[in-house]
N, C-alpha and C positions, 0 to 999 in steps of 0.2 A: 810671645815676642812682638804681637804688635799692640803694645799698649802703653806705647810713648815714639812722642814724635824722632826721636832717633834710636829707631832699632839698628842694633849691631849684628842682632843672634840669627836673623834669618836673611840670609843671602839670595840678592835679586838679579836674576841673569835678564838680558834682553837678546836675543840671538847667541847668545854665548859673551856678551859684552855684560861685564859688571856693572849693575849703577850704582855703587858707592860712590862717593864721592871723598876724597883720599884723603882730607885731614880729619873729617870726626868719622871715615866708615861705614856711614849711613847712607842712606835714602833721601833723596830732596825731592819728593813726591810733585812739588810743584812745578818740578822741572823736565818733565817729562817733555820728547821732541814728536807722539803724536799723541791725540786725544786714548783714552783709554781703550775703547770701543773698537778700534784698528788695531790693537795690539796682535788679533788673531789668535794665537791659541796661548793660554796659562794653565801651567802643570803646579800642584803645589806638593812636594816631596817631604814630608814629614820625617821628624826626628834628625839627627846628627848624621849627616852626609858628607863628612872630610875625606871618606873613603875614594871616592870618586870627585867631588866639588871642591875640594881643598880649604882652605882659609876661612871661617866665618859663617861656612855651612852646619851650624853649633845649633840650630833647633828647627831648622828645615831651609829648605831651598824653594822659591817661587821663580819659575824656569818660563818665561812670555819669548815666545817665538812669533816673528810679525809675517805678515802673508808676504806672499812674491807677488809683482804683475798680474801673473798670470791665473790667480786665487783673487783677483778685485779688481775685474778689468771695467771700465766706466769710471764717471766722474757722481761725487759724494759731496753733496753741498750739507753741512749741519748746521743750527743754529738753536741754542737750548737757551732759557731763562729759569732760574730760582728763587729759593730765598736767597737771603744776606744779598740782596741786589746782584746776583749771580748770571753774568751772560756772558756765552760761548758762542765764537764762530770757528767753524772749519768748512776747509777743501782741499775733497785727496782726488786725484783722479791719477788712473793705470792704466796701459796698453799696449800692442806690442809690436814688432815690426821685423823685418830682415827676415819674411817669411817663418814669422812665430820663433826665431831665434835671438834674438833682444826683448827685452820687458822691462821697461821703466815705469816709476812709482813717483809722485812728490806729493806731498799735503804741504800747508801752513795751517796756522790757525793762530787765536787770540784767546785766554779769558780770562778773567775780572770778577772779584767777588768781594765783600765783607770779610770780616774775619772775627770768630769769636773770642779773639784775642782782647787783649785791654790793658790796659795801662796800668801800675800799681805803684801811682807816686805820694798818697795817698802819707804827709808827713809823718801822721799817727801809724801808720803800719797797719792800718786795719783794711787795704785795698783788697787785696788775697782772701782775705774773712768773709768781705762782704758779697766776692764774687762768687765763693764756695758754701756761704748759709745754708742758698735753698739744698742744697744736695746731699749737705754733711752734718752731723752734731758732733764729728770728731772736732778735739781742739785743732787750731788753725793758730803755727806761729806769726808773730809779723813780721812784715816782709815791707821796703821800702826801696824801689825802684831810682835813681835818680834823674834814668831818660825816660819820658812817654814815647809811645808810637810815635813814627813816621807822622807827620802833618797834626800834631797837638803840642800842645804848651801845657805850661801848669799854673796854676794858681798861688800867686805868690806867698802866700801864710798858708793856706794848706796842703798844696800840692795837690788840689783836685786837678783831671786832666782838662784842659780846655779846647775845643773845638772838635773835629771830625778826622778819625782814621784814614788813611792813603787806604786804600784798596791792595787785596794780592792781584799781582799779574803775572801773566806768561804770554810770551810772544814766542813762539816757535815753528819751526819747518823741517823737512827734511827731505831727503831725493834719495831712491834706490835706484841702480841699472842692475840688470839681472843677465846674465849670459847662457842659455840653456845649451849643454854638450850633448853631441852623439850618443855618450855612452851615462845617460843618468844624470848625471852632473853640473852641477849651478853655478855660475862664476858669478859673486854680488860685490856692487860697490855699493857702499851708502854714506852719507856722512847728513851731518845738521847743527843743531842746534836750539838751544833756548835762551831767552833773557828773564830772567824771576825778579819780582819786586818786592819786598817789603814779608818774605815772611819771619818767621819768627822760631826759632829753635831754643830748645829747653838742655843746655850743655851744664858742663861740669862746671862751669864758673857761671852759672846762670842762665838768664835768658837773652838771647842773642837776636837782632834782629840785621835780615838782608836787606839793606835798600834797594840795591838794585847789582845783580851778579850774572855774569854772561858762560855759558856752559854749552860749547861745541865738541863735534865727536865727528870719529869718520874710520868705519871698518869695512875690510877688505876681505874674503871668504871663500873657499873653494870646499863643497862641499857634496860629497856621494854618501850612498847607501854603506858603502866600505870604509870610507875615510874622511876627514874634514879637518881642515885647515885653516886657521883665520886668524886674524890679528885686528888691532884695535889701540885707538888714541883717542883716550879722554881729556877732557880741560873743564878747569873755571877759575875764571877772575873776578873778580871782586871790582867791579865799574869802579862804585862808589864805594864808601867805606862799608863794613859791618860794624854795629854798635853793640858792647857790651849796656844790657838798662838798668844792671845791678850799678855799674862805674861810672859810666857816660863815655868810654875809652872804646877810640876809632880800631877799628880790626880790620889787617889786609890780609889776604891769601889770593897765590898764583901757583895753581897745582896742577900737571898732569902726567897721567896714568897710561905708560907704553906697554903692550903686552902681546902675545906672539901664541899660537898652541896648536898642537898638530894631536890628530887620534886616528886610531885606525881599530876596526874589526874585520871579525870572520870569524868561518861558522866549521865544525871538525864532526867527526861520525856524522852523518849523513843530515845534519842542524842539531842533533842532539845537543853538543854544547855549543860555547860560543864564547869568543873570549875580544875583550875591550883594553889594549892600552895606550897612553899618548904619556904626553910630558909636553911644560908649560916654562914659558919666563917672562917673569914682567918686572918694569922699571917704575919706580914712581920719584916724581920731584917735588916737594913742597918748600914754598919760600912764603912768608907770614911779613917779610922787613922787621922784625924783631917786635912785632905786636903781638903773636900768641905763644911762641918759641922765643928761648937763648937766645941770642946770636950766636953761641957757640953753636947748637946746634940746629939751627937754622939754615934756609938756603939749601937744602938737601937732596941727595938721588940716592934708594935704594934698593936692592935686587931683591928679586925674589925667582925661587926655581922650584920645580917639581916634576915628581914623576910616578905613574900612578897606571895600575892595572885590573881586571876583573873578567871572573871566571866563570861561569854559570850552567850546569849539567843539567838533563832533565834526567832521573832517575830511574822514573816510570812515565806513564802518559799523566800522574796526577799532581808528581812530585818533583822537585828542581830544588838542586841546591845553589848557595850563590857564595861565592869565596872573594874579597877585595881587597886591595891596599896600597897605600899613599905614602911618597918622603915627601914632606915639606921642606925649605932651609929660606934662610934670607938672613935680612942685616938686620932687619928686628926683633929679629926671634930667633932661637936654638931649632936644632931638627925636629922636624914633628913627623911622628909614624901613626900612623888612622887605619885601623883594620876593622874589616865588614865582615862578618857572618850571616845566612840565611838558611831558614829551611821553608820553601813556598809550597803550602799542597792547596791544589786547586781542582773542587770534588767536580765544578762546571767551570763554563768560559766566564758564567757572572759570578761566583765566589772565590775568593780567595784567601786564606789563614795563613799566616807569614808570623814564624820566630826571628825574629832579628837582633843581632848583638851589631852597636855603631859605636865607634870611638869619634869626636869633631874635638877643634881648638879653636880660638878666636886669638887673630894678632892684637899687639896693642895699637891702638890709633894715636896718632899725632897730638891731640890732645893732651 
């Protein structure tokens, strides 16, 4: 699933906050609101998980949970160089007050890099060929670009590109407050943001480039050992235009993504079992101004709802079975039902041998 710049099939949580982005579904990797490295912990859940993760959890789920306060208290100055003229600055600092019952979080950061990307205006169509030679002997059709990157021209009789690529950038921040309860329990605010420059996406109608697109967010969390709660608002605008480089045709988009989920467990014969369920509802709005939609249907708010449960027994001390299942509905799709079987024997604490039957579905995106 990840072997093209917009994977659909494996779904990417941040704290329970999806980062797709609503009209093509994907991941915009360059937009991320902190450096990597602070993410804190990433889970990666292999195979089709709709049983529990709903929507687009079709070939696994990568689940990044980011530290509190109180997991990264001091200040983090970073500062990286690479190739493709690649340089990174950040600064996080955490700490905590109200007698260790507040803990607030902020970073910003910057980075800037080359891009292996490249132009393919190339009149004869031989751009794409000549990029892919060293690598391939398979044939190579042509391919005829009629925008180059950001900050190039072309060559007026042949279309070679002229001058120097814009750089990717990201400029982002963000701020947690953390509320720690008597009884367990976290109360988080966070909200942020990024601005991305100039990258480049490989969609259905070609390749697409961002000049410059602005992507705020701000979720709110109540979460225990028993139950959690949270909600979440995504956004991105499109500054500047997006360029299709197949047409030369200005692309807008102004999308964001409301969405609200509660869960709760607890544990039956003396932890023996344990059983998990919640239900979800999220809103999303996409308007394009009649650049990549209809106008008919364009400008849009659609629902989406779920609800979703799991079961899990220990048998013996070796064996545990696991039982799950998910309704999906919304306005773009028909109901979807996702059911999970397991049989887990686990001969020590470091083995494990797991039969599993997953049912997952993928919405269709805007596109």
């Amino acid at each position: 699933g990840f072997n093209s710049s917009l994977n659909r099939r494996v779904l990417v949580l941040q704290d329970g906050r999806d980062l797709a982005i609503a009209f093509l579904g994907s991941q915009e990797w360059n937009g991320l609101p902190q450096p990597l490295e602070d993410v804190g912990r990433l889970e990666m859940v292999r195979g089709p998980g709709s049983a529990l993760y709903g929507a687009n959890a079709f070939s696994g789920v990568v689940n990044i949970t980011t530290p509190t306060a109180r997991e990264v208290l001091g200040t983090k100055v970073t500062l990286a160089g690479g190739e493709l003229e690649t340089f990174r600055g950040d600064v996080r600092h955490a700490s905590v007050f109200g007698g260790d019952r507040f803990g607030f979080r902020v970073n910003a950061g910057y980075n800037r890099s080359d891009t292996y990307t490249r132009s393919r205006t190339l009149r004869n169509g031989t751009s794409l060929q000549e990029e892919y030679a060293p690598a391939t002997n398979e044939p190579i059709p042509p391919t005829v670009e009629v925008r180059p990157l950001n900050g190039q021209t072309t060559e007026p009789l042949t279309g070679a590109p002229l001058g120097e690529r814009e750089p990717l950038q990201n400029v982002y921040g963000s701020a947690r407050l953390d509320y720690y309860l008597n009884n367990g329990a976290v109360l988080s605010a966070d909200g942020g943001g990024a601005r991305v420059e100039n990258e480049v996406f490989v969609t259905g109608i070609g390749r697409v480039q961002v000049l410059k697109a602005l992507k705020p967010y701000a979720r709110l969390a109540l979460a225990h050992d028993r139950y959690n709660i949270f909600g979440f608002w995504n956004s991105r605008t499109s500054l500047d235009p997006q360029y299709s480089l197949v047409s030369g045709q200005p692309l807008e988009e102004r999308s964001d993504i409301f969405h609200i989920e509660g869960q709760q467990n607890w544990n039956f014969q003396a932890d023996r079992g344990r059983i998990v369920y919640g239900a979800s509802y999220r809103n999303t709005r996409v308007n394009t101004s009649g650049t990549l939609m209809d106008p008919v249907n364009d400008d849009r708010s659609d629902d989406y709802y779920s609800g979703y449960g799991q079961v899990e027994y220990r048998l013996t001390s070796q064996l545990r079975v696991v039982a799950a299942g998910r309704v999906d509905d919304g306005t773009l799709f028909k109901a979807q039902f996702s059911p999970k079987g397991a049989l887990v024997f686990s001969p020590n604490e470091a083995h494990s041998f797991r039969f599993t039957v997953n049912r997952a579905f993928q919405t269709p995106n805007y596109s």
